[in-house]
C-alpha positions in Angstrom: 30.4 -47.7 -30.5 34.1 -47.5 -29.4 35.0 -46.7 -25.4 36.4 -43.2 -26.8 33.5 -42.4 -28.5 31.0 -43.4 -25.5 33.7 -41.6 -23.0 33.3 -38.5 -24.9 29.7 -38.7 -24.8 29.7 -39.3 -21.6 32.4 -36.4 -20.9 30.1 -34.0 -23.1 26.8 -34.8 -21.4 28.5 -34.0 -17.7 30.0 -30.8 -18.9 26.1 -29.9 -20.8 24.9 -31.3 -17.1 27.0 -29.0 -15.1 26.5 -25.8 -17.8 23.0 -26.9 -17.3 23.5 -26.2 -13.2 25.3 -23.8 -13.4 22.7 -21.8 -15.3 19.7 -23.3 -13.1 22.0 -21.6 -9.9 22.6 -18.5 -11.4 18.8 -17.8 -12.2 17.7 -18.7 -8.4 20.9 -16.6 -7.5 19.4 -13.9 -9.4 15.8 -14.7 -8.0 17.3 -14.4 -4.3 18.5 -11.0 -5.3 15.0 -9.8 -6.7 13.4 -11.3 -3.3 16.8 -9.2 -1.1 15.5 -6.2 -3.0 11.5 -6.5 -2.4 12.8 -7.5 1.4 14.0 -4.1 1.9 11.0 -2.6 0.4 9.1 -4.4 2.7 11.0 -3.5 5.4 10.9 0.3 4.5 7.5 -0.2 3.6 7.0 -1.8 7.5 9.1 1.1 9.3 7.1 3.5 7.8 3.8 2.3 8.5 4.9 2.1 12.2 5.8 5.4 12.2 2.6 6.4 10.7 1.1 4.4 13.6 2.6 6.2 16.3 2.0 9.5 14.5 -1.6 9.0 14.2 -2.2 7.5 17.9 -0.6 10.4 19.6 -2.6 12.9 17.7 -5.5 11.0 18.3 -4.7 10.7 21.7 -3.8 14.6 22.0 -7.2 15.6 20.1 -9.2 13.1 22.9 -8.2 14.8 25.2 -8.7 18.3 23.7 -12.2 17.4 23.0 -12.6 16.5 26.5 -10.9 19.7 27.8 -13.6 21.6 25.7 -16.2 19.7 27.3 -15.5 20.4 30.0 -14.7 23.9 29.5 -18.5 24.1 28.2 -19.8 22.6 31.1 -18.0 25.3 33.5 -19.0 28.1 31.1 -22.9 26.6 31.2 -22.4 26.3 35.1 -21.6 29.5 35.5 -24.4 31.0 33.1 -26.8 29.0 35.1 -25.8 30.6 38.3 -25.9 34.0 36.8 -29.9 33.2 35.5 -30.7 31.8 38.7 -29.2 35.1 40.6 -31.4 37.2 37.9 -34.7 35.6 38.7 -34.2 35.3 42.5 -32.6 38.5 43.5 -35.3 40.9 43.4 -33.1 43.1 45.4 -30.1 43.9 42.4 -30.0 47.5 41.2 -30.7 48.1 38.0 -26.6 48.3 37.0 -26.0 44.8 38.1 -28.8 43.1 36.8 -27.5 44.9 33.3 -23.9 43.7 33.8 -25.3 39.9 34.4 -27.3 40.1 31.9 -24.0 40.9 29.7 -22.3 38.1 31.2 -24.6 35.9 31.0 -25.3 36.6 27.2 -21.5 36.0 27.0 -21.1 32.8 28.7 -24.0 31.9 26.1 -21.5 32.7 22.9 -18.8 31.3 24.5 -20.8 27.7 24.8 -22.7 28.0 21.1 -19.0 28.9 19.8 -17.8 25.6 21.3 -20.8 23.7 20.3 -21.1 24.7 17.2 -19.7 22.9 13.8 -20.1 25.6 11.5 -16.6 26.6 10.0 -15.0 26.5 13.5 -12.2 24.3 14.2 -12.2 24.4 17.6 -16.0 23.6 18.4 -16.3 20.2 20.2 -17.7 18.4 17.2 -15.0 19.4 14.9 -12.4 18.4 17.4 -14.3 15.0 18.0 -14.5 14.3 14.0 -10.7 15.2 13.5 -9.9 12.7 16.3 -12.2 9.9 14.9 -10.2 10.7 11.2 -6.6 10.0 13.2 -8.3 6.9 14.9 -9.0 5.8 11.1 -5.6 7.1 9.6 -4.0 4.8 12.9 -6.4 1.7 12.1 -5.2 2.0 8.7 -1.5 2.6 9.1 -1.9 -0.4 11.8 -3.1 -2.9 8.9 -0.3 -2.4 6.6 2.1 -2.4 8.8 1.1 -5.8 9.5 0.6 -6.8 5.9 4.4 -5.3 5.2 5.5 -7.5 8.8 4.1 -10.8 7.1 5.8 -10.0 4.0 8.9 -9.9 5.3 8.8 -12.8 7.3 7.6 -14.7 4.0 10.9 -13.1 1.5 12.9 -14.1 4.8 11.9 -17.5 4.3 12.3 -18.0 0.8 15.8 -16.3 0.7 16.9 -18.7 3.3 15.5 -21.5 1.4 16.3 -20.2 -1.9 20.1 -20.0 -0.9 19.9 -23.6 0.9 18.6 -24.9 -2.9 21.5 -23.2 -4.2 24.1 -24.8 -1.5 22.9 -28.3 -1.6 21.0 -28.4 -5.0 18.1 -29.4 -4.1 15.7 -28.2 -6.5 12.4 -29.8 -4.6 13.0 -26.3 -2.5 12.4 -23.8 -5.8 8.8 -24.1 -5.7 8.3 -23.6 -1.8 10.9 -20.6 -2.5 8.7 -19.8 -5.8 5.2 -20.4 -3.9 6.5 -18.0 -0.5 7.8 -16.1 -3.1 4.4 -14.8 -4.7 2.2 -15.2 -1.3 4.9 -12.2 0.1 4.6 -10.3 -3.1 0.9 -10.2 -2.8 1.3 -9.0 1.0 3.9 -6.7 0.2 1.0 -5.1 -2.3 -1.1 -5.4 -0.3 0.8 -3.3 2.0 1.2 -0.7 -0.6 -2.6 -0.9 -1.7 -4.2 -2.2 1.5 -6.7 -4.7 -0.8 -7.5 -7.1 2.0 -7.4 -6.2 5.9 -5.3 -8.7 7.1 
């Protein structure tokens, strides 16, 4: 074999070298890109999960405290019916017209508690109020666990795009499959953001 001949061989297998790394950069240029772009749906994905957080807790919060204000709104009511029965059966004295107008009020004191008590197709009885605020508790509970499914993901693509561009910079190619490995584990998050598979 002559020197020009083993030159050019030489020559040729650098330039299919460098073609070769040049290709192997552009495709984990490309993959950094694809992680950039499920990085902002994670992030999206994140905010609104938070939002949906603080959404649910105040109207679970606000229906709490509604329920409690019915309670106790019931309680009074029932007080006051109580007072009225006991001034029935121990005022012997009452004509005839006042026992007939506490007997009214009474009777309405008694509606007004079985119409805050009751569940039947009213939304503002106590149970109904108490079942729409355990329903926000779970919608919060929920919203809670993806948000941090989508926070995990994030910090995961984070990762890999940092090492992914540092593989790039210094050509180390012993970093693709940590990048490749973070890679998948945040994909599966980010899902399972989406989905909420696993409570994590």
């Amino acid at each position: 074999m002559s020197g020009d001949t083993a030159a050019e061989a030489i020559l040729k297998s650098a330039e299919l070298k460098a073609s070769a790394d040049e290709t192997d950069q552009r495709r984990m240029a490309l993959a950094i890109a694809v992680l950039a772009l499920l990085l902002a749906l994670a992030s999206l994905g994140g905010d609104n999960a938070s939002r949906e957080t603080v959404n649910a807790n105040i109207l679970t919060s606000d229906y709490w405290v509604y329920s409690h204000t019915q309670g106790l709104q019931a309680a009074s009511l029932r007080l006051a019916r109580d007072n009225l029965v006991f001034q029935l059966q121990f005022d012997t004295e009452l004509p005839p017209e006042m026992r007939a107008e506490l007997h009214r009020r009474s009777d309405g004191y008694g509606a007004a508690i079985a119409r805050l008590e009751s569940q039947r197709g009213n939304p503002g009885s106590i149970p109904a109020i108490i079942a729409q605020a355990q329903a926000f508790e779970m919608q919060r509970d929920r919203a809670q666990l993806r948000e941090s499914s989508f926070d995990y993901a994030q910090g995961l693509l984070q990762i890999a795009i940092i090492l992914g561009s540092v593989s790039i910079a210094s050509n180390a190619r012993s970093l693709r499959p940590i990048v490749a490995v973070l890679s998948v584990v945040a994909l599966v998050l980010l899902l399972n953001g989406v989905f909420l598979v696993w409570r994590i």
